[in-house]
Structure formats: C-alpha cells, structure tokens
N, C-alpha and C positions, 0 to 999 in steps of 0.2 A: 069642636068647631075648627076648622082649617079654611085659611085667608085662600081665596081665588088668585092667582099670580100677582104676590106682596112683590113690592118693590123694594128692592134693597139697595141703596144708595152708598158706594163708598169710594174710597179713594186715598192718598198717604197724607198724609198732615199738610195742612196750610195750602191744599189743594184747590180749594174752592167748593168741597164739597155740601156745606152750610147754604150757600146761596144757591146749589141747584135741591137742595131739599128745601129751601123757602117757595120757590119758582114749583114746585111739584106739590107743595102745601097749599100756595095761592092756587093751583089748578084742581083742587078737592079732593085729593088723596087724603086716606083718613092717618092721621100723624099721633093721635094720642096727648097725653099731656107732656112734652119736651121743652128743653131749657132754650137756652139764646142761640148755641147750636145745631137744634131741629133735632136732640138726641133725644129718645123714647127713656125718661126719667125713671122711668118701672125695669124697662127692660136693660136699660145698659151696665148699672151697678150689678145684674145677674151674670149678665156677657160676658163683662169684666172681670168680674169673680172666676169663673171659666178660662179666660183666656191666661187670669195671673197665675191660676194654677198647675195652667200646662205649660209655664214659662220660666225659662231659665234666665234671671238677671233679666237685663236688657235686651235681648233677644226674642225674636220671634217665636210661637210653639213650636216645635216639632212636629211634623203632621203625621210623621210616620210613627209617631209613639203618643198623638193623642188621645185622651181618655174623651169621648164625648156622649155627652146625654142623651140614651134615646127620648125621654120623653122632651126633646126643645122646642119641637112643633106645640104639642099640648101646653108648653111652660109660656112661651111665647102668645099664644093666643090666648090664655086664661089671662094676662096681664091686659093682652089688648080690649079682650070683653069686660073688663073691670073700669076701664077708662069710656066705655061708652061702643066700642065697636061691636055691629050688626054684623058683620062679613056680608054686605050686598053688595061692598065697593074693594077693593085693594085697599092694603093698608100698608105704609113706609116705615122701613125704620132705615135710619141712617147712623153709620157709625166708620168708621175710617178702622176700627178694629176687626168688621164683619171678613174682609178680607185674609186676615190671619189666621182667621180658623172656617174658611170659606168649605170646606167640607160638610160639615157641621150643618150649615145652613144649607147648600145645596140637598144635604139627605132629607132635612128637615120638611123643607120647600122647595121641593122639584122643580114646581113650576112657577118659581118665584122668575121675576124678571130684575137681572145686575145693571145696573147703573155706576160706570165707572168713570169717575172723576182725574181727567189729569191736567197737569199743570207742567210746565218748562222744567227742568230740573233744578237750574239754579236759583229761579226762584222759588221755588220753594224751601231750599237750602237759606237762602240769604231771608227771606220770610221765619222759618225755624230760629236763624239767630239771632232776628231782631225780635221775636216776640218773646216777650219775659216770664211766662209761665211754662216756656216751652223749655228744659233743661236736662232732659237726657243725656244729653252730650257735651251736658258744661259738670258733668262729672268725670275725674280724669281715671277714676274705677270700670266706670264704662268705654271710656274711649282705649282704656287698656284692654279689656275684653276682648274688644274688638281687632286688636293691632293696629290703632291710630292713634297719635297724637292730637291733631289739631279737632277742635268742634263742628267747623265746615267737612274734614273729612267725616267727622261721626254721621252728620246728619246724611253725607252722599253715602253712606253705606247703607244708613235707612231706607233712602229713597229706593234702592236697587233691593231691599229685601221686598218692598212692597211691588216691584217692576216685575220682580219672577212671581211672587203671586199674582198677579193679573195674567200673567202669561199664562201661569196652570189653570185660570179660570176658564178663560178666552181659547185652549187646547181640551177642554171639555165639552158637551153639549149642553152646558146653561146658555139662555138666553141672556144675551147682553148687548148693552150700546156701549160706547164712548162718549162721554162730553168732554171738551176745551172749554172753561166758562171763560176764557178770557176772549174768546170769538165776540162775546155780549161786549164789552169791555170796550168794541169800535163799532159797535150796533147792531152787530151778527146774530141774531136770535134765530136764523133756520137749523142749525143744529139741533138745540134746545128743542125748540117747535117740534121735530121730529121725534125727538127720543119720547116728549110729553104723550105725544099721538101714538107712537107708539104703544106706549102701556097702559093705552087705553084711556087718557083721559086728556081733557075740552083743554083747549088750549086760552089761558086768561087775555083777554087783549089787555089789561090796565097794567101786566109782568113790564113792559118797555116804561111806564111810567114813573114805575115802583122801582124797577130795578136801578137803571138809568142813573141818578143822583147819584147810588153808591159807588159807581166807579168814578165819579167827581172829586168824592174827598181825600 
C-alpha cells in the first residue's frame, strides 16, 4: 500500500511546525495516532532510530555516507495501515528530523508533497534557549564539537544546518511550499489557506477560531 502525495511537514526546532500540523489535522489529513506535537508515535521512534544511527554526536547525518532503508515506504505504510489508514486520502507525518535525512523520504515518496516551516532566526534561537527540554547546546562537549563557546552560538549553527537542508530540497524537484506561521500570529491566514489547498485539502473555516487564542497567551 503506498500513500497518494503524503504530506511531510517539517522545519528546524521551535519553528512553528506543530501548529501548522494541527491546522492540516483540523483540515482532514489522516495524522495517525501522535503525541502533543502532531508527531506519528509508530513512526517517529523508527525515524529516529535511523537518523541516530547515521549520526555523528551532535551533528547532522552525513548524506553522502548514508545507509538507508529500501524498504521505508513499505515500513512506513504498514505502521500507518495498523493505526487505521485506507490510503483514499493523504496521510501527514510531521517531524523537524524528516528534513535531515530528506533523501530517504523523497526516494521513499516521490510524490510526497514538502511542507516547509520557517521562523526568523533569532527566534528560534532565543525560543531554543528558553525552553528547558531543549539542551543540545547546554552541553559544553557539544558546543566544542562544534567550535563554539556560547549556547546561542550552538543553536545558530543548528539553524543554518537545517537552512542548507531546505536549500538541497527546494534545488531538487520535490514539490514544496514554504510557511511563516507567524503571518497567522497578525491574522494572516492566506498563506496557510494556500499551502492547505494546495495539498489537496478543504480548507477548516473554525482554524481562525481555534488557532487565534494561542498566539494570545
């Protein structure tokens, strides 16, 4: 069983990419069983496992020396038909890792359609350091790794590993958008609205309802 053009949602950490997979969940995309994140609970500990083991430390895979699964399409879809999916409609998974071994998933799902999440740089930097599960770069092993000192620099060296992965996606012929979710943020929902339509599905009118309060708190 192979998904008809799956939606793959991603983007670098503390990007916003959580709230445009809620916005694409309210619009009937089938999402499976996932956590508070919108992350595919079957499929990501798999991914994961995957991407730790093509990974050096802190650091991103190496693409030019990774090992990847031919069978990811078939691994991927048997999880999604265990949780309930028909393949009539697309199905999402979303992950902020999909991106780091975006190869992998383009061989997988040709005709998958990218969905890429960005956000200003520094905030997401300053978002990285103030959230407290987030600690990559409050290790000083890592931040030596790298040739930085400070934790603000670690996490801007993050951000531009994931900047040149979008560039390699976006210099490929996958289909993809860009979203800014922070457009929503001053009531801008025609970006969004687009990308929704684009990938083929109805767009919720109750998303301004629903979304709206959470940039309040």
């Amino acid at each position: 069983m192979n998904a008809i053009n799956p939606i793959l949602v991603t983007g670098a950490d503390r990007s916003g990419s959580s709230l445009v997979a809620r916005i694409f969940s309210m619009c009937g995309v089938f999402t499976g069983d996932v956590n508070v994140m919108y992350e595919n609970i079957a499929v990501k500990p798999v991914h994961h496992y995957i991407v730790d083991k093509n990974t050096d430390g802190c650091h991103m895979p190496n693409l030019h020396h990774v090992k990847i699964p031919r069978d990811w399409a078939e691994t991927v879809s048997v999880l999604m038909k265990l949780q309930g999916y028909k393949g009539d409609i697309p199905f999402m998974y979303k992950d902020s890792v999909i991106s780091q071994l975006w190869p992998m998933w383009n061989n997988s799902f040709p005709e998958a359609k990218w969905v890429i999440v960005r956000r200003k740089t520094s905030d997401i930097i300053n978002s990285c350091v103030q959230t407290g599960y987030m600690k990559r770069f409050k290790s000083e092993h890592n931040l030596h790794k790298i040739g930085v000192h400070k934790e603000y620099d670690g996490w801007l060296w993050w951000v531009h590993q994931y900047e040149a992965r979008f560039l390699e996606i976006m210099e490929t012929r996958i289909q993809y958008k860009v979203v800014w979710p922070e457009r929503m943020a001053y009531g801008d929902y025609q970006q969004m609205k687009e990308v929704v339509e684009w990938a083929g599905l109805t767009w919720n009118d109750k998303i301004e309802e629903t979304i709206n309060p959470l940039f309040k708190k």
